[in-house]
KOLNUSE-712691 format. One line per 2 residues: number of its first residue (from 1); their letters; for each residue y, z, x of N, C-alpha, C. Coordinates in nm, 4 decimals. Atoms other than C-alpha are relative to their C-alpha. Last residue first. Layout:
REM KOLNUSE-712691
NUM	A	Y/Z/X/Y/Z/X/Y/Z/X | ...
REM end
This chain:
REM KOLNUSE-712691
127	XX	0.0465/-0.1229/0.0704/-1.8099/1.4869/-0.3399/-0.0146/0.1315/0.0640 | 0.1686/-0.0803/0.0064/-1.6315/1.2759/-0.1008/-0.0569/0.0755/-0.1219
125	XX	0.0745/0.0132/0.1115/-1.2947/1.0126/-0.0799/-0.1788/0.0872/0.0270 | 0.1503/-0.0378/-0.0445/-1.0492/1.1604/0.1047/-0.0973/-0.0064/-0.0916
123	XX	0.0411/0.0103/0.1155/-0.6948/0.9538/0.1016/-0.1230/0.0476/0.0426 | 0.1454/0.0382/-0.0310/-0.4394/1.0524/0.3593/-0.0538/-0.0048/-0.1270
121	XX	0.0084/-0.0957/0.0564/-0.0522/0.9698/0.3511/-0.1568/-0.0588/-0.0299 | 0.1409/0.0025/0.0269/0.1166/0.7827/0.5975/-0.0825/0.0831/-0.0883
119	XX	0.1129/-0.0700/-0.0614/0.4428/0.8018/0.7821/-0.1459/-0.0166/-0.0286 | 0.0306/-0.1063/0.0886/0.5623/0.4921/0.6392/-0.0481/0.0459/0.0996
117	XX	0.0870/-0.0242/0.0471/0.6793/0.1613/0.8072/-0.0107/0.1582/-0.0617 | -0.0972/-0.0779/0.0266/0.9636/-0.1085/0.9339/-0.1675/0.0537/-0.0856
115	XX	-0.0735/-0.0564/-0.1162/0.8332/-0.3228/1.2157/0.0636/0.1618/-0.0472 | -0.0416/-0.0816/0.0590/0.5268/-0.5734/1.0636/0.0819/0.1782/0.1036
113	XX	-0.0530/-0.1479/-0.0861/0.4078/-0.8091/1.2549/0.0858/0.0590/-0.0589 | -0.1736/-0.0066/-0.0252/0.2772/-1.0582/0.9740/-0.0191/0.0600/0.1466
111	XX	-0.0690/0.0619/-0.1814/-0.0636/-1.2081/1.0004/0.1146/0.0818/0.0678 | 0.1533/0.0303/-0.0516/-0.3602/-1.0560/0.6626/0.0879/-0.0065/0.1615
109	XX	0.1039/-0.1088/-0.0054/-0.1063/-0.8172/0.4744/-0.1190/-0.0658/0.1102 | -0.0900/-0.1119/-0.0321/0.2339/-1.0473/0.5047/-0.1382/0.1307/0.0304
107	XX	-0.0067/0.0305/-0.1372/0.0271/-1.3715/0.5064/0.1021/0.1398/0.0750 | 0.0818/-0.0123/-0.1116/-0.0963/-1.2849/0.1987/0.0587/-0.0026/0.1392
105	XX	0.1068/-0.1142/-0.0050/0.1919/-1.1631/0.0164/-0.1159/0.0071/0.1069 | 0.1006/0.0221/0.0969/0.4260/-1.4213/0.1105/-0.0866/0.1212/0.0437
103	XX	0.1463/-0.0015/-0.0403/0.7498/-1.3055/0.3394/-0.1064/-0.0292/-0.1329 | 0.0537/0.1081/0.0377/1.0552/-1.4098/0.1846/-0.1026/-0.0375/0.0550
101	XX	0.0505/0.0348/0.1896/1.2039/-1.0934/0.1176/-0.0724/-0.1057/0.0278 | -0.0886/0.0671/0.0752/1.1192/-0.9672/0.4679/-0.0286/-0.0485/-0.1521
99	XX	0.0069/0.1368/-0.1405/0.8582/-0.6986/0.5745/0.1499/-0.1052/-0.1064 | -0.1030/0.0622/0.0308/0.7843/-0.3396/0.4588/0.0574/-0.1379/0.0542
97	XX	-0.1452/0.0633/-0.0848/0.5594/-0.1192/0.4965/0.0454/-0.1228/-0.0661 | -0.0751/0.1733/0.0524/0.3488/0.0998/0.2766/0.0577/-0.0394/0.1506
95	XX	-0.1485/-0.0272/0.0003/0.0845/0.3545/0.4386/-0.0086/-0.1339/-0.0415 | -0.0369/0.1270/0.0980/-0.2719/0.4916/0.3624/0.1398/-0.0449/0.0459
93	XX	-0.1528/-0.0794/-0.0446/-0.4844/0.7227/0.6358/0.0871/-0.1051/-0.0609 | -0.0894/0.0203/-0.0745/-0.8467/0.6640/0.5080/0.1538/0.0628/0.0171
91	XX	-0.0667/-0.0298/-0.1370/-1.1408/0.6955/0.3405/0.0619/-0.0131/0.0004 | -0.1400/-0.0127/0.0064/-1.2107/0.4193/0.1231/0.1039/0.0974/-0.0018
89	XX	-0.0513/0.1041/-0.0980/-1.5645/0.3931/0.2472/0.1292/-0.0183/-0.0427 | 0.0378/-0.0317/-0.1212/-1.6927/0.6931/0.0608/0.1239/-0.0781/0.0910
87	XX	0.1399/0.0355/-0.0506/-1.5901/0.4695/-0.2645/0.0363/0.0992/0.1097 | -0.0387/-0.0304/-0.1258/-1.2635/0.4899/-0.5502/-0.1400/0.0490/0.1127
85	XX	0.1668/0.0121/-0.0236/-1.3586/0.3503/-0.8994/-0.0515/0.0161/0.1660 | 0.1160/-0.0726/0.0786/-0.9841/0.3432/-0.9304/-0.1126/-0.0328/0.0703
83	XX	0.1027/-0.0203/-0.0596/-0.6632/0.3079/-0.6808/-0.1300/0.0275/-0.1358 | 0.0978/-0.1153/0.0807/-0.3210/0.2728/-0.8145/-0.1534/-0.0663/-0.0104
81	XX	0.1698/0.0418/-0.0220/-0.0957/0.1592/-0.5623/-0.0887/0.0826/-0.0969 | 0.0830/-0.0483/0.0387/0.2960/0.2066/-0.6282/-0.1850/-0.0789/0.0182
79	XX	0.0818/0.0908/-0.0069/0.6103/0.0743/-0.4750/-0.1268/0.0942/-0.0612 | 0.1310/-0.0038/-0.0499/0.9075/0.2659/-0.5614/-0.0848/-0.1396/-0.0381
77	XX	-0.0100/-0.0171/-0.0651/1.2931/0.2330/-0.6337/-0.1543/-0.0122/0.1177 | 0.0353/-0.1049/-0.1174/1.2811/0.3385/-0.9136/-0.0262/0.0265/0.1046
75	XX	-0.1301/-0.1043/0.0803/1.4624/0.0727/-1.0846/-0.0550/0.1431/0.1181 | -0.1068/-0.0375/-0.0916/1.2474/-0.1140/-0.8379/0.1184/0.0229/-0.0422
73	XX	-0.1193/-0.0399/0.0919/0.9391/-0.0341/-0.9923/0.1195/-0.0450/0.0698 | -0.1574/-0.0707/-0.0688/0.7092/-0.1991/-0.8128/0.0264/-0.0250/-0.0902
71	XX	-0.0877/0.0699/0.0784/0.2659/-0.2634/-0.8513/0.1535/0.0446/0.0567 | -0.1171/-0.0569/-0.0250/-0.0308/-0.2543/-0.6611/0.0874/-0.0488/-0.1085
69	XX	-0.1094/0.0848/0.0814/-0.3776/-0.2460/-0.8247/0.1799/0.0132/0.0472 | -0.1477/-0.0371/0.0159/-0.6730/-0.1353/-0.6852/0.0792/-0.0731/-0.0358
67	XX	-0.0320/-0.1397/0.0139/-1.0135/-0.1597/-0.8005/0.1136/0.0343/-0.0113 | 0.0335/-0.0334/0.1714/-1.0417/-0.5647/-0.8981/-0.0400/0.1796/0.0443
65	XX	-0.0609/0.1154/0.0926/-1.0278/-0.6654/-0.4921/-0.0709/0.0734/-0.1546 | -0.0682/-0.0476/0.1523/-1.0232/-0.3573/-0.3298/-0.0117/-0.0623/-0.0937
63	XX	0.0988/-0.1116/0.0007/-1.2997/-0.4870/-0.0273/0.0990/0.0973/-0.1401 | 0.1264/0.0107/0.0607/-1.1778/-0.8459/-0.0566/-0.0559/0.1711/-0.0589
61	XX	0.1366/0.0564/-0.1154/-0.8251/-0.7958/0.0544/-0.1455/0.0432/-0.1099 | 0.1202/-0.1520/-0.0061/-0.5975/-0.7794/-0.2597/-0.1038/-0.0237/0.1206
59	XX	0.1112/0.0286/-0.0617/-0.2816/-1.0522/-0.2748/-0.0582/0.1644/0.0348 | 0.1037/-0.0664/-0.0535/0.0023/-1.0735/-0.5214/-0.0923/0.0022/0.0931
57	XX	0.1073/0.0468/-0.0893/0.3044/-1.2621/-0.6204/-0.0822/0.1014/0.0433 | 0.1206/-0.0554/0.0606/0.5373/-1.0752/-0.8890/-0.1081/-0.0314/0.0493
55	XX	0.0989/0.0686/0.1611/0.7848/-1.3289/-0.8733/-0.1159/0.0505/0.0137 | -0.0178/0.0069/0.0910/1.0554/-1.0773/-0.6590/-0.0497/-0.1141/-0.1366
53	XX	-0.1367/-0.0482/0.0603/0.9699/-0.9643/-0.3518/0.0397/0.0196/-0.1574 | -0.0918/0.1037/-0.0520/0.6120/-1.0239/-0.2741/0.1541/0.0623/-0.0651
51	XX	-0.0277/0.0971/0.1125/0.3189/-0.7853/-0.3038/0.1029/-0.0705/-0.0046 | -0.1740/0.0382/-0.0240/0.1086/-0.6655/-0.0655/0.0367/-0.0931/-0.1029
49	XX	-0.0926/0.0839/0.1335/-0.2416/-0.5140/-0.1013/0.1339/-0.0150/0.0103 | 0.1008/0.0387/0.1545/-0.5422/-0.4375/0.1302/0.0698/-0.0385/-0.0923
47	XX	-0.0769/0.0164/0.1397/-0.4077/-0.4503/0.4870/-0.0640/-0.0089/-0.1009 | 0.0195/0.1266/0.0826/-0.6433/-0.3177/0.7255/0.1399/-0.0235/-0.0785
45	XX	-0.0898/-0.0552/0.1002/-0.5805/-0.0818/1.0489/-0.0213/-0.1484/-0.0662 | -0.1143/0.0836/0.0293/-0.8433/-0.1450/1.2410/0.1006/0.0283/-0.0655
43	XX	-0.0222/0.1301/0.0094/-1.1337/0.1438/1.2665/0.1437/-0.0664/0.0209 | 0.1097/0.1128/-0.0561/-1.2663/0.4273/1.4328/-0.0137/-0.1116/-0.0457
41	XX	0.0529/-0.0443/-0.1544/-1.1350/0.6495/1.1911/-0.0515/-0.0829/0.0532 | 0.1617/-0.0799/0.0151/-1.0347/0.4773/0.8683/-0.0136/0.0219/0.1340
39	XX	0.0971/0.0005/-0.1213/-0.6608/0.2668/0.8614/-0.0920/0.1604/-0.0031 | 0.0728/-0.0997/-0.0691/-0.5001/0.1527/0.5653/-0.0705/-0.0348/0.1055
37	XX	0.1267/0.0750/-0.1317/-0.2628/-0.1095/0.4559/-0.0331/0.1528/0.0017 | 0.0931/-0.1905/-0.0267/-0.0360/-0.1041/0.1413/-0.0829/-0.0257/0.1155
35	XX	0.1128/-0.0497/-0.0358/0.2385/-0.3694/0.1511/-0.0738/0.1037/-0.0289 | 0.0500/-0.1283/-0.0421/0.5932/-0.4388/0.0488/-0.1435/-0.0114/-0.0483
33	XX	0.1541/0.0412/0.0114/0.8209/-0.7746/0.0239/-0.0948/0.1478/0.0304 | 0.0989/-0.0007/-0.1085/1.1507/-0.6506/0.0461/-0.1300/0.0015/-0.0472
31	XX	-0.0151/0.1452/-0.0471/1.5046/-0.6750/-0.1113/-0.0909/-0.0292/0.0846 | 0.0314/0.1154/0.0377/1.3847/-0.4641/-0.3775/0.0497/-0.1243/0.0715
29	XX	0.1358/0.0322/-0.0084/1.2934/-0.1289/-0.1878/0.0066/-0.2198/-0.0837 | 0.0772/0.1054/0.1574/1.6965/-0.0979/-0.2284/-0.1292/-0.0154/0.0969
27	XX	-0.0227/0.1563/0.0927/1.8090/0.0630/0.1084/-0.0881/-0.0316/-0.0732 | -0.0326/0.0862/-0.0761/1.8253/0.4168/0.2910/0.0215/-0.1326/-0.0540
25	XX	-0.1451/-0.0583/-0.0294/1.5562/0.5515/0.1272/0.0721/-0.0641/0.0955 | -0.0700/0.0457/-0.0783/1.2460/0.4269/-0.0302/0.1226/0.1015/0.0284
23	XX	-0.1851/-0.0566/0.0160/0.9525/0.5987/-0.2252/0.0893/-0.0844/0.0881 | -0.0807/0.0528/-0.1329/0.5880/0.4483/-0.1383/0.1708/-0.0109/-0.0901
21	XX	-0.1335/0.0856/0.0014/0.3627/0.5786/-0.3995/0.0749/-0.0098/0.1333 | -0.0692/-0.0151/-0.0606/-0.0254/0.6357/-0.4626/0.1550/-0.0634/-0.0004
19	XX	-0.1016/0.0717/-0.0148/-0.1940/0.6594/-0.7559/0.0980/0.0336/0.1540 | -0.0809/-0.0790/-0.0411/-0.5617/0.8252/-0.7542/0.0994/-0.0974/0.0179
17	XX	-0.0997/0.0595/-0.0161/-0.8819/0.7429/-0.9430/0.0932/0.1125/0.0841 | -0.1277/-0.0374/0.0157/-1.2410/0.8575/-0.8830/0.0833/-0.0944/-0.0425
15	XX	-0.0079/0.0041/0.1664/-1.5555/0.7392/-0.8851/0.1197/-0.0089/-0.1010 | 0.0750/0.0944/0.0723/-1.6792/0.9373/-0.6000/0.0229/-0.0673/-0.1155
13	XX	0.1586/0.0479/-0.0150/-1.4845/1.2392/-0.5637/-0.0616/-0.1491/-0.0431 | 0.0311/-0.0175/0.1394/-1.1096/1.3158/-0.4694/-0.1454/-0.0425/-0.0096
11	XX	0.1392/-0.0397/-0.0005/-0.9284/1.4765/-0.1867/-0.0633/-0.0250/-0.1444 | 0.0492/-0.1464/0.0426/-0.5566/1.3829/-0.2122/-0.1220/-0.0373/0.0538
9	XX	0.1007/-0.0205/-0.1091/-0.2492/1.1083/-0.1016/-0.0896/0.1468/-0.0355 | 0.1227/-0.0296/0.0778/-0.0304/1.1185/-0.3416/-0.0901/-0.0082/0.0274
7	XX	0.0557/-0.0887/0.0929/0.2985/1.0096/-0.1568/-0.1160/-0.0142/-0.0400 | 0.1405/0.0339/0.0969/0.4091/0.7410/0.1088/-0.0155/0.1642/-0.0246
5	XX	0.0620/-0.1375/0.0373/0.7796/0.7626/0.2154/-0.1160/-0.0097/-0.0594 | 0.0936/0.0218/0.1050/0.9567/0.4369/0.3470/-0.0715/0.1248/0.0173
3	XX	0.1264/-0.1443/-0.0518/1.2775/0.4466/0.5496/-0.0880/0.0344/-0.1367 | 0.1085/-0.0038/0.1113/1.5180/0.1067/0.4833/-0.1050/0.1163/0.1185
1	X	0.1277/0.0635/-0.0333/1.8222/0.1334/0.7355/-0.1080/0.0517/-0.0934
REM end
């Protein structure tokens, strides 16, 4: 069974960059549509970037849109988020998950129910 590992999670300032990854184990990361979502104290848990199996389909919720950037290796197995020009307000507690291959990006980050997921790994954006 697919078990997802989020990495790189740090303390960084204003401005910043930071890459996060989502490792797999258990089964190929490439027969699966994969996500980033966060959730901020006292809020929702958002989706902000999911990307589709295998034509490279994309979707960014508004509030990343043109900062972050997901991408997959899936020689390696990983999913990757790489984060710049990083704000106060992006905070949070980060995880991948994971949804069918033939889930679409958006509708995988804005509707899905999502079953298979990551512990979580925190992002602290302050000076």
């Amino acid at each position: 069974q697919l078990q997802l590992v989020e990495s790189g999670g740090n303390l960084v300032q204003p401005g910043g960059s930071l890459r996060l990854s989502c490792s797999a184990s258990g089964d190929g990361l490439d027969g699966y549509a994969i996500g980033w979502f966060r959730e901020a104290p006292g809020k929702e848990r958002e989706g902000i970037s999911c990307i589709s199996r295998s034509d490279g389909n994309t979707y960014y919720a508004d509030s990343v849109k043109g900062r972050f950037t997901i991408s997959r290796d899936n020689a390696k197995n990983t999913v990757y988020l790489q984060m710049t020009s990083l704000k106060p307000e992006d905070t949070a507690v980060y995880y991948c998950a994971a949804d069918l291959p033939s889930s679409r990006p958006q509708y995988m980050c804005r509707y899905r129910y999502l079953e298979i997921w990551g512990q979580g790994t925190l992002v602290t954006v302050s000076s």
